[in-house]
Each structure stands twice: as C-alpha cells, then as structure tokens.
N, CA, C and O atoms as CSV, one atom per row, in Angstrom:
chain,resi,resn,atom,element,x,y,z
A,1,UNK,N,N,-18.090,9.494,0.228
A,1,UNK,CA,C,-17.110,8.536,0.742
A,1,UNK,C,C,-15.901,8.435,-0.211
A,1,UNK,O,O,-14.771,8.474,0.275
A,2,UNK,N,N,-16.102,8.291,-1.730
A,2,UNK,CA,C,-15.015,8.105,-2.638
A,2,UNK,C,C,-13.894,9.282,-2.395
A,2,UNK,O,O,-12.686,9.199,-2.173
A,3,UNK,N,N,-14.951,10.641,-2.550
A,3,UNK,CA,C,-13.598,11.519,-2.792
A,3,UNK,C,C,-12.909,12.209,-0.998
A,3,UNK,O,O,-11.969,12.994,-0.877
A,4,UNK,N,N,-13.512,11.767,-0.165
A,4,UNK,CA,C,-12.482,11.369,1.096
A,4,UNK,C,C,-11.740,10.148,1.112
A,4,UNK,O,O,-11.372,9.858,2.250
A,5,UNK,N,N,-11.377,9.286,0.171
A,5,UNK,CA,C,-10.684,8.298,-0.005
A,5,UNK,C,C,-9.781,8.755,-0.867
A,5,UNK,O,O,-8.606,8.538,-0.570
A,6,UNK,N,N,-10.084,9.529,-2.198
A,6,UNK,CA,C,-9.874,9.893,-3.288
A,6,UNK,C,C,-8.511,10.957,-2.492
A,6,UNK,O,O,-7.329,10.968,-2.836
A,7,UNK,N,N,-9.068,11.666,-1.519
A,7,UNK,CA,C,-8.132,12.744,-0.904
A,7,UNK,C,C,-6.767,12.126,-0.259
A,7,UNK,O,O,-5.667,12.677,-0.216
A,8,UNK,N,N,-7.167,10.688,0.286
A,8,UNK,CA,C,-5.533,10.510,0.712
A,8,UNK,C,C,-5.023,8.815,-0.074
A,8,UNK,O,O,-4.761,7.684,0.335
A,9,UNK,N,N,-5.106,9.574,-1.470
A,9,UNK,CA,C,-4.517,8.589,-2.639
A,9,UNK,C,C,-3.166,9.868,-3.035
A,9,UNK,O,O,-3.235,11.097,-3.016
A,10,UNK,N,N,-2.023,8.958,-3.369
A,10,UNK,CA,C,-1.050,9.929,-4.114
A,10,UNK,C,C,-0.898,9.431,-5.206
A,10,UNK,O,O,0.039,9.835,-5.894
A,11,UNK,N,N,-1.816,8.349,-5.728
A,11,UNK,CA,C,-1.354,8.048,-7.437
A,11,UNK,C,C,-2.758,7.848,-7.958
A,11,UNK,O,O,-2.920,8.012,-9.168
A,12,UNK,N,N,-3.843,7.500,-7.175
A,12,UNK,CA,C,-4.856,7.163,-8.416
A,12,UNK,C,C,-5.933,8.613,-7.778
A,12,UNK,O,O,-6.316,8.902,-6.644
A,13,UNK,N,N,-6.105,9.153,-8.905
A,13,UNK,CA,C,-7.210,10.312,-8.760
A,13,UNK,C,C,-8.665,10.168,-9.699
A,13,UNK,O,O,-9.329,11.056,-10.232
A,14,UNK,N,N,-8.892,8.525,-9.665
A,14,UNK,CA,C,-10.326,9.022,-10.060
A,14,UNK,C,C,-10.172,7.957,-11.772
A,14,UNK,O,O,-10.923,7.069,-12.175
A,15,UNK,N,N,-9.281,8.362,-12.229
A,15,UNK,CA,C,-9.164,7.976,-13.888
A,15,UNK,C,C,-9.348,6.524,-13.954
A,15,UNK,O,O,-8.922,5.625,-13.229
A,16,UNK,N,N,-10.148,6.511,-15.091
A,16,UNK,CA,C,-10.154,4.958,-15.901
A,16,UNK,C,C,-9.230,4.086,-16.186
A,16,UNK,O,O,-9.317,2.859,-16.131
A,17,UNK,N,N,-8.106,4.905,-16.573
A,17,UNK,CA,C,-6.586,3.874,-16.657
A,17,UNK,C,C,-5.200,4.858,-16.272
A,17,UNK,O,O,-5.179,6.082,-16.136
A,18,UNK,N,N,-4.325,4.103,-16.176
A,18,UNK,CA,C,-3.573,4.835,-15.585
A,18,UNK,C,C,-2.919,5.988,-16.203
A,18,UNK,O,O,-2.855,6.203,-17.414
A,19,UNK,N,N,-2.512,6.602,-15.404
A,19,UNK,CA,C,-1.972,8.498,-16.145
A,19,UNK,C,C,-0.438,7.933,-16.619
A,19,UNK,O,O,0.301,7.264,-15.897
A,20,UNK,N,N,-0.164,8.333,-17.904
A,20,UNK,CA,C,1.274,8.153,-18.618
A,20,UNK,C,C,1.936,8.714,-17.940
A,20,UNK,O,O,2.850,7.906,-17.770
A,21,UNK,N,N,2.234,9.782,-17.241
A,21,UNK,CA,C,3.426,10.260,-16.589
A,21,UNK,C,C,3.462,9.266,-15.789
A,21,UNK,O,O,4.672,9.037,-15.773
A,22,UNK,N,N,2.943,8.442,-15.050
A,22,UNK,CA,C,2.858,6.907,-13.559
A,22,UNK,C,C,3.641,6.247,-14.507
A,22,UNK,O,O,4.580,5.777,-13.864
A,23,UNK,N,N,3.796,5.893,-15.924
A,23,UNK,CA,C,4.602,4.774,-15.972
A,23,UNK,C,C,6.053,4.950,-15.743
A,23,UNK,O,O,6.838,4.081,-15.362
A,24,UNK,N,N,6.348,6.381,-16.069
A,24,UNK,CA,C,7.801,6.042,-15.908
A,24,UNK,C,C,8.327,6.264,-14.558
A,24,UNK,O,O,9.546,6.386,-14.436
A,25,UNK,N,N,7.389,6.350,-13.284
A,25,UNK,CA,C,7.267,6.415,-11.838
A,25,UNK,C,C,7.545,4.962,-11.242
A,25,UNK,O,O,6.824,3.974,-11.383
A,26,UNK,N,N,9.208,5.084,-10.278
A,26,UNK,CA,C,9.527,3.536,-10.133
A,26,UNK,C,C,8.322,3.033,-9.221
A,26,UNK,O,O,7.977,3.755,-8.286
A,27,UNK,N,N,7.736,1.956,-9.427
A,27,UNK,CA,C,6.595,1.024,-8.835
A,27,UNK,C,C,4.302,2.136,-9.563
A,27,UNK,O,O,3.139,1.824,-9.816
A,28,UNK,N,N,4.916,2.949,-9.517
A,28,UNK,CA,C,3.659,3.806,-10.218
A,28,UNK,C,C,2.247,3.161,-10.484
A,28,UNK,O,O,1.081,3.338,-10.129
A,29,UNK,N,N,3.110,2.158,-11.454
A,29,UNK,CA,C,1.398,1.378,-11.587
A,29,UNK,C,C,1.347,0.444,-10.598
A,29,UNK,O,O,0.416,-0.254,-11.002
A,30,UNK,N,N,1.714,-0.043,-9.580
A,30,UNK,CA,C,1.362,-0.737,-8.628
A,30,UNK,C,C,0.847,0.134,-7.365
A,30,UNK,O,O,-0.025,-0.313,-6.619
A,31,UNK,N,N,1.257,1.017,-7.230
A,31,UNK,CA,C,0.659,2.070,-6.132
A,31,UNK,C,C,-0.585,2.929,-6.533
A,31,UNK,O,O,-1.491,3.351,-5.814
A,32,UNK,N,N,-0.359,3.090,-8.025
A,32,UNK,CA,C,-1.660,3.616,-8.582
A,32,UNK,C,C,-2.958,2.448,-8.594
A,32,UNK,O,O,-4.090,2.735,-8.205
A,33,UNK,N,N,-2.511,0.892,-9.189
A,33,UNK,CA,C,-3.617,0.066,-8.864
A,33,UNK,C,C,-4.129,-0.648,-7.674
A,33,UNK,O,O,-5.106,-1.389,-7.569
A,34,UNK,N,N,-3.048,-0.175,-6.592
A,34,UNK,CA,C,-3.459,-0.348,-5.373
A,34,UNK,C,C,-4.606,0.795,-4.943
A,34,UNK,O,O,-5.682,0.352,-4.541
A,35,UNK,N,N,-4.464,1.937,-4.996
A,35,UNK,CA,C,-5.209,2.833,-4.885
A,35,UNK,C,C,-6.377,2.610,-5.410
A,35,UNK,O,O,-7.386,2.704,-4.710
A,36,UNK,N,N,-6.430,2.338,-6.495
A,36,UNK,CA,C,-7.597,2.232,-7.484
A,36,UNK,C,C,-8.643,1.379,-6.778
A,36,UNK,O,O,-9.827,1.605,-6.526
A,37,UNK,N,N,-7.621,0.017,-6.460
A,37,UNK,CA,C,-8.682,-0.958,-5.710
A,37,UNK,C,C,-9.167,-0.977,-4.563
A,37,UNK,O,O,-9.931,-1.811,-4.077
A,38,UNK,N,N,-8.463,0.515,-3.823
A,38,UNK,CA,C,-8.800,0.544,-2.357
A,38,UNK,C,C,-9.668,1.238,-2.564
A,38,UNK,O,O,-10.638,0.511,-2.347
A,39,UNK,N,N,-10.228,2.676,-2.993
A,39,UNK,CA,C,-10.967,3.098,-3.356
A,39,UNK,C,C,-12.560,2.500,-3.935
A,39,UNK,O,O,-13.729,2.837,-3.748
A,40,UNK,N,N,-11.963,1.601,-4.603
A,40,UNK,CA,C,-13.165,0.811,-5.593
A,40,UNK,C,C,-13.875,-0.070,-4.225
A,40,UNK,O,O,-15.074,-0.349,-4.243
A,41,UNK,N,N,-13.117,-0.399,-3.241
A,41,UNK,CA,C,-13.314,-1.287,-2.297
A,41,UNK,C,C,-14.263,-0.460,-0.850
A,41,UNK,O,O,-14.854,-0.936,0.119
A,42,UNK,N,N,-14.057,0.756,-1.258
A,42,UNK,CA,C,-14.488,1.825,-0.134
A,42,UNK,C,C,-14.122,1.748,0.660
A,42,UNK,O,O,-14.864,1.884,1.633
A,43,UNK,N,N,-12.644,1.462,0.874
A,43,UNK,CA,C,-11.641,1.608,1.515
A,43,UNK,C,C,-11.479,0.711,2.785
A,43,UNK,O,O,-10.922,0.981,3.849
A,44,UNK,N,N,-12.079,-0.361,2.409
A,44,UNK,CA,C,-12.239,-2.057,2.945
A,44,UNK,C,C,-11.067,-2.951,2.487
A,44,UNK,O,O,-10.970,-2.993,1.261
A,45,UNK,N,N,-10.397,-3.484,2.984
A,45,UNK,CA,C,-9.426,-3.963,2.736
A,45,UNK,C,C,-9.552,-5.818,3.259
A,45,UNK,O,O,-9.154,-5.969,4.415
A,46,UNK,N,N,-9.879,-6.721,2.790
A,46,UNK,CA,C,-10.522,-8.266,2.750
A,46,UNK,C,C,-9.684,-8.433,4.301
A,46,UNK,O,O,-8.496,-8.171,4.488
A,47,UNK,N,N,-10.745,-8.983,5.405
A,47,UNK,CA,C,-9.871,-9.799,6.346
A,47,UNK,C,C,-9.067,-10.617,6.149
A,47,UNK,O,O,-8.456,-10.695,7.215
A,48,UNK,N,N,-8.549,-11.463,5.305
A,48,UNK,CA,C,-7.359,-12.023,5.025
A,48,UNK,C,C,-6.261,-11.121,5.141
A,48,UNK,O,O,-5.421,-11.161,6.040
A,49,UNK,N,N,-6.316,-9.903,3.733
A,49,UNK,CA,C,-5.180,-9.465,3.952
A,49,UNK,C,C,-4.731,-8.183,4.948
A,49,UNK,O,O,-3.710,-7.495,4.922
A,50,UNK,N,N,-5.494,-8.155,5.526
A,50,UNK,CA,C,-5.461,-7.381,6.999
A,50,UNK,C,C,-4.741,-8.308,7.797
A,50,UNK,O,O,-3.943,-7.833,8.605
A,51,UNK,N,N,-4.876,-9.596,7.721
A,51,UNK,CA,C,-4.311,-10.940,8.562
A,51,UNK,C,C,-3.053,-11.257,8.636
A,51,UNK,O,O,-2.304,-11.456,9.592
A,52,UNK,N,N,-2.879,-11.285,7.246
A,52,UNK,CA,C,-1.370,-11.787,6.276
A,52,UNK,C,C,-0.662,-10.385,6.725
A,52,UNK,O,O,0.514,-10.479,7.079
A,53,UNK,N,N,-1.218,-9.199,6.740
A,53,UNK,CA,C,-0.332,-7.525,6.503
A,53,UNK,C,C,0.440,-8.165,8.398
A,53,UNK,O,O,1.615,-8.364,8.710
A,54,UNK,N,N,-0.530,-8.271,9.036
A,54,UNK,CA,C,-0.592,-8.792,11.055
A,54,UNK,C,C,0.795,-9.472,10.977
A,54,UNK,O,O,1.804,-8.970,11.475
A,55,UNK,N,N,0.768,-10.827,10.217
A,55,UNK,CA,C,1.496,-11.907,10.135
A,55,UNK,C,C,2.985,-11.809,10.202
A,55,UNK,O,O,3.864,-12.283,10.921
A,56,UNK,N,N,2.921,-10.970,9.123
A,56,UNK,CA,C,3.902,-10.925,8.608
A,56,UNK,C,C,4.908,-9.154,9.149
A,56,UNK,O,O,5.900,-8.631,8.640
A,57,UNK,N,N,4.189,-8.802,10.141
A,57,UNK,CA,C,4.577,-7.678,11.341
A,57,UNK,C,C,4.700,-6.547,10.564
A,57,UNK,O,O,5.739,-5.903,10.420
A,58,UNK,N,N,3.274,-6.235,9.901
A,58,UNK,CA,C,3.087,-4.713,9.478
A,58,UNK,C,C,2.230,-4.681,10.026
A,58,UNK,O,O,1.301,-4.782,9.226
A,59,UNK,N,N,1.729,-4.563,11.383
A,59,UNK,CA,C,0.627,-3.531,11.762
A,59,UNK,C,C,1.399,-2.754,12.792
A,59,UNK,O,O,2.545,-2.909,13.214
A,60,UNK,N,N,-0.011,-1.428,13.233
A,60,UNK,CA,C,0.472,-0.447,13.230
A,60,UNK,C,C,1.189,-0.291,14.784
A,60,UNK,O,O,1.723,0.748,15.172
A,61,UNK,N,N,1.071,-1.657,15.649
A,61,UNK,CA,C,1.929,-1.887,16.431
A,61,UNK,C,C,3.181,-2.097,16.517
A,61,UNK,O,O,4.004,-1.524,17.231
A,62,UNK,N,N,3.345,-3.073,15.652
A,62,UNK,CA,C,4.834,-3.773,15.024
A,62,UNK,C,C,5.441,-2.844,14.505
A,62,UNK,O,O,6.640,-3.125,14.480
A,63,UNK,N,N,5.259,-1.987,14.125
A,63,UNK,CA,C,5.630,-0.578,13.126
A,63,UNK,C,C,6.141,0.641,14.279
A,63,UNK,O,O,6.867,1.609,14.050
A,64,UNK,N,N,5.591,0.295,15.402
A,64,UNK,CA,C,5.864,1.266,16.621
A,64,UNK,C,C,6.901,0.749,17.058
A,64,UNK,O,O,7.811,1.452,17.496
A,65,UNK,N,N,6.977,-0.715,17.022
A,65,UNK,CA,C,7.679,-1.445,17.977
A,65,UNK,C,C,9.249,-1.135,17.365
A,65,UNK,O,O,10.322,-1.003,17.954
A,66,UNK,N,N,8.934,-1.088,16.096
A,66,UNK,CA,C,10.280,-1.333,15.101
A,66,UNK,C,C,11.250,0.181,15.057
A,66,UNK,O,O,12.357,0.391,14.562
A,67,UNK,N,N,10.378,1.016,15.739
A,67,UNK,CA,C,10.855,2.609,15.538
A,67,UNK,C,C,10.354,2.914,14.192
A,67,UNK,O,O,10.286,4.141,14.254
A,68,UNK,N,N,9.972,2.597,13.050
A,68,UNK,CA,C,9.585,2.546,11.837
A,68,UNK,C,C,9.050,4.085,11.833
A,68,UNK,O,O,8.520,4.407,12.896
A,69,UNK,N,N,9.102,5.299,10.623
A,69,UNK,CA,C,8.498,6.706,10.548
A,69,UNK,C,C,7.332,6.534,10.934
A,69,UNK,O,O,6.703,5.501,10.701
A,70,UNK,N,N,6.822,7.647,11.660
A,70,UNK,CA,C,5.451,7.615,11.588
A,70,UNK,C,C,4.987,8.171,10.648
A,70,UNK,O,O,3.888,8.645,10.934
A,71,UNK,N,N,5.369,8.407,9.359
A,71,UNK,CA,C,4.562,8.830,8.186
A,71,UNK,C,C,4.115,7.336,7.363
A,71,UNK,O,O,3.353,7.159,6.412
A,72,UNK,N,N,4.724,6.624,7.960
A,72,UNK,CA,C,3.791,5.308,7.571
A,72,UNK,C,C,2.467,5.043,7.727
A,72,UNK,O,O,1.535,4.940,6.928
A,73,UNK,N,N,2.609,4.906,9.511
A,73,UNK,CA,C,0.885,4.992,10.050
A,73,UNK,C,C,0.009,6.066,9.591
A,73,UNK,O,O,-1.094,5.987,10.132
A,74,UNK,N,N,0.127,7.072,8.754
A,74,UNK,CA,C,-0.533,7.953,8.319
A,74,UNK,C,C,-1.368,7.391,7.306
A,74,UNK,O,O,-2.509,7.729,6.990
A,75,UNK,N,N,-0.497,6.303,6.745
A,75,UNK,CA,C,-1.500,5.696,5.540
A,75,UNK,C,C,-2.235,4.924,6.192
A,75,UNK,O,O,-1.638,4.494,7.179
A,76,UNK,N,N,-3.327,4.525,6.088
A,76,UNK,CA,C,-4.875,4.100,6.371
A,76,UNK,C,C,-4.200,2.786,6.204
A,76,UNK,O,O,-3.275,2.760,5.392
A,77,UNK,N,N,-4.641,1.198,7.115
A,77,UNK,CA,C,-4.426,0.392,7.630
A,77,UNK,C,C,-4.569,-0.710,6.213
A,77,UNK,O,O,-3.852,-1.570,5.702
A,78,UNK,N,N,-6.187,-0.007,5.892
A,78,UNK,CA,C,-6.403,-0.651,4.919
A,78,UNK,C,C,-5.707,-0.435,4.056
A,78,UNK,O,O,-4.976,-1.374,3.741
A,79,UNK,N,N,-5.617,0.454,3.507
A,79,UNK,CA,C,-4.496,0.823,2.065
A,79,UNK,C,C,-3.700,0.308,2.413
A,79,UNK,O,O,-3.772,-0.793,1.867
A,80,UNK,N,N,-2.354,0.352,3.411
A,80,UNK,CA,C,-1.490,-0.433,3.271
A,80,UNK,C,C,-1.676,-1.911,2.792
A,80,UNK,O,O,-0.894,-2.386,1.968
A,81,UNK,N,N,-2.842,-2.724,3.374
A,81,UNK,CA,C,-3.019,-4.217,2.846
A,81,UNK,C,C,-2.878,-4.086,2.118
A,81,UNK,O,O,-1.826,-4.505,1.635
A,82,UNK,N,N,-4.104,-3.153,1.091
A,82,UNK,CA,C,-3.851,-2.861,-0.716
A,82,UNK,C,C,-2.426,-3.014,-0.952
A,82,UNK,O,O,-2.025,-4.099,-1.375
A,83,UNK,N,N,-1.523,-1.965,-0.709
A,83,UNK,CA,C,-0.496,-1.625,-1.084
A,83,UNK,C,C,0.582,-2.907,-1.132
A,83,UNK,O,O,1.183,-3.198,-2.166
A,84,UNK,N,N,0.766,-3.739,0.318
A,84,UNK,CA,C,1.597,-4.941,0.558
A,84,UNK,C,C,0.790,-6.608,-0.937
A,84,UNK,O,O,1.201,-7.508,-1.669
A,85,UNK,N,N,-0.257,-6.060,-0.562
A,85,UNK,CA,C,-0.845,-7.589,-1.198
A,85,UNK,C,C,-0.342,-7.276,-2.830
A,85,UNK,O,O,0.419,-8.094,-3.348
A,86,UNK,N,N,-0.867,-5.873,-3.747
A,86,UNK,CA,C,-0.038,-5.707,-4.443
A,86,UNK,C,C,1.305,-6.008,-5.354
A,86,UNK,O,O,1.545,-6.314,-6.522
A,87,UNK,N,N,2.279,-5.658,-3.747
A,87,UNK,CA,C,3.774,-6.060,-3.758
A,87,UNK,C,C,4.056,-7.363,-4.149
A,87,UNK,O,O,4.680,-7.869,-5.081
A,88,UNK,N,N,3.225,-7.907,-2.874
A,88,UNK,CA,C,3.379,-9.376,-2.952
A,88,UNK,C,C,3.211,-9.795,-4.510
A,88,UNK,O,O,4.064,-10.346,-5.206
A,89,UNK,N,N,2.152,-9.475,-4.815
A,89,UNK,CA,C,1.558,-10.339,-6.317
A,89,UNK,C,C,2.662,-9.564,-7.213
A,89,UNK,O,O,2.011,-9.112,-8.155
A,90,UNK,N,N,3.354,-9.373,-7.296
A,90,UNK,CA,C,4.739,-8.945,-8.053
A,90,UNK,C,C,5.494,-9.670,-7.894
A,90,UNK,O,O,5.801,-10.458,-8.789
A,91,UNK,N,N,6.217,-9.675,-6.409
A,91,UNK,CA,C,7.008,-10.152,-5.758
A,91,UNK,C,C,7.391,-11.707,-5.926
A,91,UNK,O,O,6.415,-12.380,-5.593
A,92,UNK,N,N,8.493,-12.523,-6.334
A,92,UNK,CA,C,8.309,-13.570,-5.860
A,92,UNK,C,C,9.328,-14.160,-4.502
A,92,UNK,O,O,9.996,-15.193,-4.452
A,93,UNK,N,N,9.199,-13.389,-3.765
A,93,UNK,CA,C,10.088,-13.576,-2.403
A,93,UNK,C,C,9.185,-13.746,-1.163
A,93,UNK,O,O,8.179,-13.046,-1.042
A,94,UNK,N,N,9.516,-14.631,-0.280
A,94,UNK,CA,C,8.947,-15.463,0.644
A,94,UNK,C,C,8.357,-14.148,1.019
A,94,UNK,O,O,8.587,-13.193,0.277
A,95,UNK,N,N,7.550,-13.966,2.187
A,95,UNK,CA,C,6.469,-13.311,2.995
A,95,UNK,C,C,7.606,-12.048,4.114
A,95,UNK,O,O,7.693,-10.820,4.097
A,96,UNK,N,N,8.166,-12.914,4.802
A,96,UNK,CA,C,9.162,-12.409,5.711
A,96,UNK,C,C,9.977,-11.473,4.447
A,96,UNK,O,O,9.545,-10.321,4.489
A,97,UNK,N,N,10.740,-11.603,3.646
A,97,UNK,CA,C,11.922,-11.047,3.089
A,97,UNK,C,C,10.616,-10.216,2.241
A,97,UNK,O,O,11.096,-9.082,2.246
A,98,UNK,N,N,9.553,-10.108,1.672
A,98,UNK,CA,C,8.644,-9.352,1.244
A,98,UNK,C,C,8.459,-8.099,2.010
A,98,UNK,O,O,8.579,-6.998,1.473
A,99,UNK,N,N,8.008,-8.344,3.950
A,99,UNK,CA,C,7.598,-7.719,4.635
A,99,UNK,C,C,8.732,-6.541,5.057
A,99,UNK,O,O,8.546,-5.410,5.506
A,100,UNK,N,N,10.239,-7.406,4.670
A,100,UNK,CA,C,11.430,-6.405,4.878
A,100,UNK,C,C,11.443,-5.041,3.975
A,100,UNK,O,O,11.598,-3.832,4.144
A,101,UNK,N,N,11.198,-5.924,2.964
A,101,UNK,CA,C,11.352,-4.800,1.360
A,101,UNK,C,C,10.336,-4.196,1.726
A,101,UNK,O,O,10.643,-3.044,2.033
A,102,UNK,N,N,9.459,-4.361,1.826
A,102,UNK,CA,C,7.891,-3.300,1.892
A,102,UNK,C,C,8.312,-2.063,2.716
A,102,UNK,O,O,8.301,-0.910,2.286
A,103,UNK,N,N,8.857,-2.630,4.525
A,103,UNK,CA,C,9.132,-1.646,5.076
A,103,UNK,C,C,10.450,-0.643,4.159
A,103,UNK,O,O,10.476,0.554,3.871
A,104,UNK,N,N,11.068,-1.344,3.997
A,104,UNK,CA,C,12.697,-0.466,3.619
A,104,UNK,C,C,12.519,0.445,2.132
A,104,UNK,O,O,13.059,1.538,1.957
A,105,UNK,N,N,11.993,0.023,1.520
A,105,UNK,CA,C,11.695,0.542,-0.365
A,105,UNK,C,C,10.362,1.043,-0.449
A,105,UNK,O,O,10.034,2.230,-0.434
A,106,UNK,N,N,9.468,-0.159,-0.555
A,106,UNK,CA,C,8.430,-0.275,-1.400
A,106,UNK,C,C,7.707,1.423,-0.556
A,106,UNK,O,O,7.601,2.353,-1.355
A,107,UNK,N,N,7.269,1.725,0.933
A,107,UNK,CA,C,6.610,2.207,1.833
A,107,UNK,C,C,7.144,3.459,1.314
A,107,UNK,O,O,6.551,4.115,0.458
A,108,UNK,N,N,8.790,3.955,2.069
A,108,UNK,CA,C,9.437,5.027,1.471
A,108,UNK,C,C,9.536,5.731,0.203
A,108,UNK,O,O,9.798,6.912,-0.028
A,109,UNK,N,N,9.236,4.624,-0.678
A,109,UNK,CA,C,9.015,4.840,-1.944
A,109,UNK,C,C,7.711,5.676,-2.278
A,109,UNK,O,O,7.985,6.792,-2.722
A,110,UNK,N,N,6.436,5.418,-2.177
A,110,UNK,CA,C,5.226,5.080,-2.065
A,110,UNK,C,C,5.074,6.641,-1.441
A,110,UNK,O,O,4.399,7.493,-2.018
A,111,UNK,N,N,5.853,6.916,-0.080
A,111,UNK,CA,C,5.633,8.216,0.786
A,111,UNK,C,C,6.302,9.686,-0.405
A,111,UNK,O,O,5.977,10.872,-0.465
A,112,UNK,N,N,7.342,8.850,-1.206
A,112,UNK,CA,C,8.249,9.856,-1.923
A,112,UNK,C,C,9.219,10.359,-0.727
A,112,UNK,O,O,10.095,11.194,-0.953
C-alpha cells in the first residue's frame, strides 16, 4: 500500500526528514510534509478535512465546474486535503481567499 502511495508523491519519497535540496524549493517542505502525512495516514485523509476541502469549493466537482486543469484531479482527493489543510496551517487568510490561493499558486505550484 505505502509504495503505491509512495508512487504518486512528488516530494516525500520515503525519508525520515526532509531532503536539503526541498528547502530551497518555493513551499517544498510543506508539500513534502503533506506527503509525508498522507502516506503515514495510508492515504486517508480525516472527514473533517475532506469537509472543509467541500466547503470551501475544492472538490473534484467544483474544480470541473470552475474549468480548473485537469492535472489537478489527478492528485488523489485525499492528498489534496493533506495538501490544502497544510496551506491553511501556514496561511493566515480567511478560508475563501485561502481556497483562491490554493487553486491559483499553491496547486500549480505543487504540479510544477
């Protein structure tokens, strides 16, 4: 199960702490410890933030609706929670103006 999880990570491969080349990668250690924890999670992502990701119009409907890439929906539903809840805990900008940046930066970013 890990290393089919392990296969569609682009920053955490497995390691104990994070790889020095990730730090100087803009957001790196947040996409790498998102990974880490999705993985660690077996790729379960807490009904809350599956809820909050809904809420706040990242699922993979709202994402259709928006014209949004489809190289988004490629990332696993759950990881994205990882990835947004993450943001958030960085972030100190309301939910809505969070959910903007996620789509516009943080996602694109994240895809490279």
């Amino acid at each position: 199960m890990k290393k089919n999880l392990l296969s569609k990570c682009r920053y955490y491969k497995g390691e104990a702490s994070l790889p020095s080349e990730l730090v100087s990668v803009k957001r790196g250690m947040l996409y790498w410890k998102a990974e880490k924890k999705w993985v660690e999670s077996d790729g379960c992502a807490p009904h809350e933030s599956i809820l909050f990701m809904v809420e706040c119009g990242l699922s993979d409907e709202h994402l259709l609706l928006a014209g949004k890439p489809s190289e988004f929906l490629k990332i696993p539903l759950s990881l994205r929670a990882f990835l947004f809840e993450a943001f958030c805990h960085y972030s100190d900008s309301e939910p809505g103006d969070s959910a903007r940046y996620f789509l516009e930066s943080v996602l694109p970013g994240y895809l490279g």
